[in-house]
C-alpha positions as CSV (number, residue, x, y, z in Angstrom):
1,X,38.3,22.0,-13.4
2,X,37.0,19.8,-16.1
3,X,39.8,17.4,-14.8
4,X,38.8,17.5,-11.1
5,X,35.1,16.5,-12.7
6,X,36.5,13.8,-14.5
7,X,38.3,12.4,-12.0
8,X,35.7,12.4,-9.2
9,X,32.9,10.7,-11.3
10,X,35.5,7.9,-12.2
11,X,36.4,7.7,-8.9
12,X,32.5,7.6,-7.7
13,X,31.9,4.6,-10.4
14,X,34.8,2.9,-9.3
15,X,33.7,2.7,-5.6
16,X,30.4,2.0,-6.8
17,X,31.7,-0.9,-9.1
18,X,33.6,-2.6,-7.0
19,X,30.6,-3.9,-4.2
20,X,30.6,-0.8,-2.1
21,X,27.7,0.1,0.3
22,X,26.6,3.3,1.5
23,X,23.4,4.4,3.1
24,X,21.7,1.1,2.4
25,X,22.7,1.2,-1.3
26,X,24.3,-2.5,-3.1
27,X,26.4,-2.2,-6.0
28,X,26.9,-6.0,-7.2
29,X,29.7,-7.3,-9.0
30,X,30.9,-10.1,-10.1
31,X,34.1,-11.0,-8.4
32,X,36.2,-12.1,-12.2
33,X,35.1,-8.5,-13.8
34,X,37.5,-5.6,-13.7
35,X,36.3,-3.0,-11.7
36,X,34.3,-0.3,-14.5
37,X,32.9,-3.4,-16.3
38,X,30.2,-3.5,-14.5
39,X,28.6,0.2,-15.3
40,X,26.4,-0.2,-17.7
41,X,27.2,2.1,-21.2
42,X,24.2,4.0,-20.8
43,X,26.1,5.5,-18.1
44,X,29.8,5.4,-19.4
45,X,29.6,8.4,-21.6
46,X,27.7,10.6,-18.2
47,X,31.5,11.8,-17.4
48,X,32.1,12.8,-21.1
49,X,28.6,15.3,-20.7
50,X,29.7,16.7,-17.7
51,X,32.9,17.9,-19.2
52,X,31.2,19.3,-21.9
53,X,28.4,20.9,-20.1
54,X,28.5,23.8,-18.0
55,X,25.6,25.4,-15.7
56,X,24.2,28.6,-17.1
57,X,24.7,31.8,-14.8
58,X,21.1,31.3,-13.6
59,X,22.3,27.7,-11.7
60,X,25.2,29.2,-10.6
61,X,23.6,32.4,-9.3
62,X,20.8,30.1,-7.3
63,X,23.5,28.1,-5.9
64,X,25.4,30.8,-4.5
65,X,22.1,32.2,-2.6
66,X,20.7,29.0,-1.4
67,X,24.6,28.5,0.0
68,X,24.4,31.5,2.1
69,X,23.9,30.2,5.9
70,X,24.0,26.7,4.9
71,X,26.7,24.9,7.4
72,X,27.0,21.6,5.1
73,X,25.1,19.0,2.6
74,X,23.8,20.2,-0.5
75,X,22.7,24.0,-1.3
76,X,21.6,22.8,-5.3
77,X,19.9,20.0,-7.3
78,X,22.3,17.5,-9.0
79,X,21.9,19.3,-12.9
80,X,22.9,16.7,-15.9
81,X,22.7,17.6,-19.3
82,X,22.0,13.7,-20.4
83,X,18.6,12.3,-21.2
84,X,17.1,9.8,-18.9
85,X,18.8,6.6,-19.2
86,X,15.4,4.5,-19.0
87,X,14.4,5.2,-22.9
88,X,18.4,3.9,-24.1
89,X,18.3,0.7,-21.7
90,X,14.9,0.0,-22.7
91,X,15.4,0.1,-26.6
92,X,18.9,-1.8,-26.3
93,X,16.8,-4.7,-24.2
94,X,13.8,-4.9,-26.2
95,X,16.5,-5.7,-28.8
96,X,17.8,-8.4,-26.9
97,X,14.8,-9.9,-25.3
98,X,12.0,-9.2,-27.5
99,X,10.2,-11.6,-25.5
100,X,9.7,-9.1,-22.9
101,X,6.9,-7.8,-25.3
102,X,4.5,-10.3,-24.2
103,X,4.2,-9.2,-20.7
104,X,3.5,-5.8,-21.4
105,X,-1.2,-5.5,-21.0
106,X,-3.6,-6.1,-18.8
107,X,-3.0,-8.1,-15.8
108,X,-6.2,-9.7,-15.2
109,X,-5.7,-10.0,-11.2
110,X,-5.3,-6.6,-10.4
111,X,-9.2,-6.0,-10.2
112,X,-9.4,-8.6,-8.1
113,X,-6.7,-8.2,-5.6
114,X,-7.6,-4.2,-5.3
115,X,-11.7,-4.8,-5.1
116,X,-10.2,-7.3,-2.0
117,X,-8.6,-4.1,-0.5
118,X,-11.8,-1.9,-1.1
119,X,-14.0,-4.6,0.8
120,X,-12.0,-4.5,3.7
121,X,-11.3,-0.9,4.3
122,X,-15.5,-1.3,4.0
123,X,-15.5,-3.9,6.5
124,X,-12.8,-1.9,9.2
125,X,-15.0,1.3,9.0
126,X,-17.8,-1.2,10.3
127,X,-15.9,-2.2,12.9
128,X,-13.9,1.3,14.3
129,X,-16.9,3.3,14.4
130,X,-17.8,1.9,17.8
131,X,-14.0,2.0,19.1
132,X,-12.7,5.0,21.5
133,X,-10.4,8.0,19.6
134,X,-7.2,6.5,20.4
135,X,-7.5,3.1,18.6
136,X,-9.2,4.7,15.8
137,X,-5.6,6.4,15.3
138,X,-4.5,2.8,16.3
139,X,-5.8,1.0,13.5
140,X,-5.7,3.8,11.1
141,X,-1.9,3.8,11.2
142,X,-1.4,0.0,12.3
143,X,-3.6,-1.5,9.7
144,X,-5.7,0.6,7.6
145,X,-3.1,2.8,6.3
146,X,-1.0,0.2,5.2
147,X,-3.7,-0.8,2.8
148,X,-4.6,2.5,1.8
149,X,-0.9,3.2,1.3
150,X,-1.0,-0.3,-1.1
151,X,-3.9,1.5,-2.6
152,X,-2.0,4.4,-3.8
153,X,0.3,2.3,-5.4
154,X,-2.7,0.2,-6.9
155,X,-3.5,3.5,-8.3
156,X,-0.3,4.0,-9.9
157,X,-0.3,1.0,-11.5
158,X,-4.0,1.6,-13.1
159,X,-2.5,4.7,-14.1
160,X,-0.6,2.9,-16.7
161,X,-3.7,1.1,-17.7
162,X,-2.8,-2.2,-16.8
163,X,-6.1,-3.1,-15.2
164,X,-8.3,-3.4,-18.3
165,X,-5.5,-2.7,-21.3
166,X,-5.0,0.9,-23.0
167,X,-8.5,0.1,-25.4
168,X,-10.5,0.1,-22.4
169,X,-8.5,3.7,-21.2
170,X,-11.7,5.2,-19.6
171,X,-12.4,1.7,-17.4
172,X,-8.9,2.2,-16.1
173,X,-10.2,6.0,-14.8
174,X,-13.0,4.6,-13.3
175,X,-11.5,1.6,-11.6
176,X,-8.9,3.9,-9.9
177,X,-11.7,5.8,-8.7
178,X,-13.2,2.6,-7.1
179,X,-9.5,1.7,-5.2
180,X,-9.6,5.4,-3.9
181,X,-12.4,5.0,-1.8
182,X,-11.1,4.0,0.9
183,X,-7.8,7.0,0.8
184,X,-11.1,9.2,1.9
185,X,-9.9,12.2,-0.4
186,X,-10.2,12.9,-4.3
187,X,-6.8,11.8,-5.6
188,X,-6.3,9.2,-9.0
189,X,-7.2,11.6,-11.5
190,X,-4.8,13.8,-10.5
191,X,-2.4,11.5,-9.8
192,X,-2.6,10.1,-13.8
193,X,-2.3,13.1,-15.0
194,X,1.0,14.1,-13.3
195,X,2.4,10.5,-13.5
196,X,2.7,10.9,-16.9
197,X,5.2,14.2,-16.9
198,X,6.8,12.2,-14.2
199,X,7.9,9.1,-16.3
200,X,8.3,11.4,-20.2
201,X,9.8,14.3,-18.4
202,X,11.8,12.7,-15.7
203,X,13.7,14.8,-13.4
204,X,12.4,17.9,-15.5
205,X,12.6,21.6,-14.4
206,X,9.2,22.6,-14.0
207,X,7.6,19.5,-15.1
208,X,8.5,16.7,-13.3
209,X,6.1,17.2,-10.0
210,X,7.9,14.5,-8.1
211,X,10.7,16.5,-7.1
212,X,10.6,18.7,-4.2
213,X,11.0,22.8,-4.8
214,X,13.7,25.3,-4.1
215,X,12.5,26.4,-0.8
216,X,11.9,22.6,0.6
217,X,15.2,21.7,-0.6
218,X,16.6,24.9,0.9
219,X,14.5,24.6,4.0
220,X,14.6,20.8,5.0
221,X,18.4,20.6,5.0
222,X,18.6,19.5,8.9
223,X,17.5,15.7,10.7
224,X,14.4,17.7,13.0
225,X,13.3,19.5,9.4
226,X,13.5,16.6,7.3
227,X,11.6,14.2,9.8
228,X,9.1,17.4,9.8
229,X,9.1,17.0,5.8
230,X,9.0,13.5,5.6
231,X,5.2,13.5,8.2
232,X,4.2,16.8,5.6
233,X,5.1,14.2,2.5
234,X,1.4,13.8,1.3
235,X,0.2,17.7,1.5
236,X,3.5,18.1,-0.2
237,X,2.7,15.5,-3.0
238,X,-1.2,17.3,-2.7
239,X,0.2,20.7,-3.2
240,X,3.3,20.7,-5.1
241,X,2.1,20.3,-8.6
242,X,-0.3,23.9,-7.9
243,X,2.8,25.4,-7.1
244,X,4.9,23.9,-10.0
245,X,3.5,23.0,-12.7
246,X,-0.3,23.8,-12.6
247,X,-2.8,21.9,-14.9
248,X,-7.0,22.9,-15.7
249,X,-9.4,20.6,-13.7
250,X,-10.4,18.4,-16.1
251,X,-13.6,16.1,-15.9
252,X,-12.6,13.1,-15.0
253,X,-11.0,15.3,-11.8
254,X,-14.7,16.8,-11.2
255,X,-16.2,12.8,-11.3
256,X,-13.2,11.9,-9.2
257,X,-14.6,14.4,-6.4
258,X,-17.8,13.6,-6.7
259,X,-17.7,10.2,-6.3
260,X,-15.4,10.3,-3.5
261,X,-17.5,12.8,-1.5
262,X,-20.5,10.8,-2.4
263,X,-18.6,7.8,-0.5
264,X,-18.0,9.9,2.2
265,X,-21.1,10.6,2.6
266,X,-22.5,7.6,2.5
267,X,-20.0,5.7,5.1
268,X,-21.0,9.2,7.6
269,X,-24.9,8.7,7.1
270,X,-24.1,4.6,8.3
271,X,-21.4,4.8,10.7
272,X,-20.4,8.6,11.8
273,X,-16.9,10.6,11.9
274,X,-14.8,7.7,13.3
275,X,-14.6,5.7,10.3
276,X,-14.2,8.8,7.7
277,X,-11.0,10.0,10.3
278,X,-10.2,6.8,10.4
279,X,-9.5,6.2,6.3
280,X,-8.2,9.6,6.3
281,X,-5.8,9.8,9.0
282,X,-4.6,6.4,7.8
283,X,-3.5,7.4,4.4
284,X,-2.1,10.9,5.8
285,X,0.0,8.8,8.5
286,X,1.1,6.3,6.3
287,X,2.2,8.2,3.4
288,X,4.4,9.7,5.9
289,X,6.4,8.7,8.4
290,X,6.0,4.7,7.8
291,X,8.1,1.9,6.7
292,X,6.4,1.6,3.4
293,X,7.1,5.3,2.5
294,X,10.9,4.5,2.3
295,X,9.9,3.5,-1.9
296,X,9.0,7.8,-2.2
297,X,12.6,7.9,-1.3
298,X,14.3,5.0,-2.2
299,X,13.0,5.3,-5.9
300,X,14.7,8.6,-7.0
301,X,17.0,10.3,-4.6
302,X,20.5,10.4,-5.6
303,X,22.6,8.2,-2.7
304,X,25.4,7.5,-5.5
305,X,26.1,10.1,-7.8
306,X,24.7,9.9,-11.4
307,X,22.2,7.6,-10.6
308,X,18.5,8.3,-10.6
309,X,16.8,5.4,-10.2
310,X,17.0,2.8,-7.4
311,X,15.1,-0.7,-7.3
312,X,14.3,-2.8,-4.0
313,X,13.9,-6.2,-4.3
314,X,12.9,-7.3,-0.7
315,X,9.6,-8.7,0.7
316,X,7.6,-5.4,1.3
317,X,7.1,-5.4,-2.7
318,X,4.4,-8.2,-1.5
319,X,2.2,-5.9,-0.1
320,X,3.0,-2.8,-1.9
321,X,2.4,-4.1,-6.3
322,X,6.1,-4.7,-6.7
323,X,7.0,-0.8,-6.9
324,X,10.4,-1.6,-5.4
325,X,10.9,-2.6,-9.0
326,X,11.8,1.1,-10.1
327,X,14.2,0.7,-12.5
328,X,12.2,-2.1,-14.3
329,X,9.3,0.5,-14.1
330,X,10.7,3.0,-15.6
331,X,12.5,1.0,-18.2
332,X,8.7,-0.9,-19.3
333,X,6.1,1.7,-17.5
334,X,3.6,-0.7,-19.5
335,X,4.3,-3.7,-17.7
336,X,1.8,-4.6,-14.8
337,X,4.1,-4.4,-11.4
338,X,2.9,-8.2,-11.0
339,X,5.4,-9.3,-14.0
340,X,8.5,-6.9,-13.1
341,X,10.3,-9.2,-11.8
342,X,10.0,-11.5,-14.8
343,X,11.9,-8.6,-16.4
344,X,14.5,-8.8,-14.6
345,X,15.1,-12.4,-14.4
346,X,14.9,-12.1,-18.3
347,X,17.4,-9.0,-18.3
348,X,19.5,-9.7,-15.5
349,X,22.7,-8.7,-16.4
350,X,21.1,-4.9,-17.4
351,X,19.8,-4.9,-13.7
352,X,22.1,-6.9,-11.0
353,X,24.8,-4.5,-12.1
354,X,23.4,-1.7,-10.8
355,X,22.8,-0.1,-7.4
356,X,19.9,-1.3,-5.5
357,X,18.0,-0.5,-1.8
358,X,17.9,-3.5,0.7
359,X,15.7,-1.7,3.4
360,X,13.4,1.0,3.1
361,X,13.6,1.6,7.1
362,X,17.4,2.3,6.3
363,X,16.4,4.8,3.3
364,X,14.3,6.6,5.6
365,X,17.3,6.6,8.6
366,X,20.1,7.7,5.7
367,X,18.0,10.6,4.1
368,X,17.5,12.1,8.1
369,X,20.8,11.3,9.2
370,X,23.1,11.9,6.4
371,X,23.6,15.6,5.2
372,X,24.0,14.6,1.6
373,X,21.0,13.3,1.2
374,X,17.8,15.4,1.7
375,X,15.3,16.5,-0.8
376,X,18.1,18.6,-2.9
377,X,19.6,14.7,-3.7
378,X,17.4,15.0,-6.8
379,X,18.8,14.9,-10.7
380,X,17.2,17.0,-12.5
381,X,17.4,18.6,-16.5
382,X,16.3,20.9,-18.6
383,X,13.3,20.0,-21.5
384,X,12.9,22.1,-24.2
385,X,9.4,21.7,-25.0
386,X,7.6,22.6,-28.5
387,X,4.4,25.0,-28.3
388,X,2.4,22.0,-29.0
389,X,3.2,20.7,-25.7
């Protein structure tokens, strides 16, 4: 058995080594390099963990259950027993290029280009709450939900406190609060405070929010269920962490609401329903089933086997704060998405090496299509945590 295991994952790295392409996935190469050269070492050793590694009886027992019925794909999460790769690549660059340093702080466009985005979400609710029902849904999914969507991913920068630098910490909260006006719901304090399991704890049991349960894993495992899963992708995002991991309202969750509500309000007394359905309907639609909702996919689903992290280099990281730059992310979450790609023009050779997305659209057409790919394509480990934490 240990064989067998040794022998696929060398097989896997040498088809992904050698330029291959599946489900929209690039594996560059340089023609002159023999064909394992290019895996990167943080990865070499992955075949040697396996082999020593064995699922406990509680894996194997889910795995037999969730198999029951199935007819093909994946009945189980992809389990490793390795630490995230991000924390080793990181320290081995930051060794080479301790340049990179200086582009980790503030980004002192961010406010700008975001307040932009706030004005004129402002300005459209002006100008649908006179239109009839069915462009409201027009614009809401044609135009305002794309910027709401770029919002969210505003947000997720800010998280990392890139907007006024980690002394200001609390204008950070506040700013994120100001780009989530127009989403029309309560949702970047919450957001901070998961993000941060998500990038320390990544691909954690129980802690890492971002990955989808048992039951959607189990449930979602056809095309019609996972296009149902993929339009239910924000109240899956909304609810998940209650279900998983579930944290105390805190106060900055409590001015969040208020403030958002207040908003609300305020857009209602002016202008009616239509603009309020309008913001709302936008972000629910978009965070869905939409081009720019390929990244929740492209980012961390496993389409080659042993690898976690995807980037996407292509124009749609124009409108969305460079977030197709995942790897880089995760690698220097401290870096404003602005300068990622600075990192990896300064790193290249850690980066071009490894397996990339050219099209979101084609992420989104793979993970309905192909049976090995559905919300079970997730790598996920075990953390033992200290009482403290």
């Amino acid at each position: 058995m240990i064989i067998n295991i040794r022998n696929e994952l060398l097989f896997t790295l040498y088809k992904c080594a050698t330029s291959s392409r599946r489900a929209g996935v690039l594996m560059r190469r340089s023609p002159s390099q023999p064909a394992l050269v290019g895996v990167p070492r943080y990865w070499q050793s992955f075949d040697d963990t396996l082999n020593s590694a064995t699922p406990d009886s509680s894996h194997r027992e889910r795995r037999a259950t969730r198999a029951m019925g199935k007819t093909g794909g994946r009945d189980d999460f992809e389990w490793v027993y390795t630490d995230q790769p991000h924390t080793a690549r990181r320290k081995e660059i930051l060794a080479k290029y301790p340049e990179i340093k200086t582009l980790m702080g503030p980004d002192p466009q961010l406010k700008w280009v975001v307040s932009g985005l706030v004005l004129i979400q402002l300005v459209a609710c002006y100008l649908v709450h006179n239109l009839s029902w069915k462009w409201v849904f027009f614009w809401a999914y044609g135009f305002g939900g794309c910027i709401n969507h770029s919002l969210t991913l505003a947000i997720h920068d800010i998280s990392h406190n890139v907007a006024f630098g980690n002394k200001l910490a609390k204008w950070n909260r506040w700013f994120a609060m100001w780009a989530n006006l127009p989403i029309g719901l309560p949702y970047s304090a919450s957001f901070k405070k998961y993000h941060i399991d998500h990038h320390r704890y990544l691909g954690g049991d129980q802690l890492d929010v971002d990955i989808p349960t048992d039951w959607e894993g189990w449930f979602f495992c056809t095309p019609a269920r996972k296009v149902l899963w993929l339009f239910l992708q924000p109240f899956f995002y909304a609810l998940r962490p209650l279900v998983v991991n579930p944290k105390p309202v805190g106060p900055m969750e409590i001015q969040n609401t208020v403030v958002q509500l207040l908003a609300d309000a305020i857009i209602y007394y002016f202008w009616g329903l239509k603009p309020i359905v309008y913001l709302i309907a936008g972000s629910i639609l978009c965070l869905g089933i939409h081009p720019f909702s390929g990244h929740f996919i492209a980012e961390h689903y496993m389409f080659l086997k042993g690898h976690e992290t995807y980037s996407y280099y292509g124009p749609l990281n124009f409108l969305t704060f460079n977030v197709g730059y995942h790897m880089e992310h995760h690698d220097f979450p401290s870096i404003p998405g602005s300068k990622l790609p600075q990192v990896k023009k300064i790193a290249a050779e850690y980066y071009d090496s490894l397996p990339q997305h050219t099209s979101w659209f084609q992420v989104l057409w793979d993970f309905v299509f192909d049976e090995n790919i559905g919300p079970y394509a997730r790598i996920k480990r075990e953390y033992k945590l200290s009482k403290l934490e």
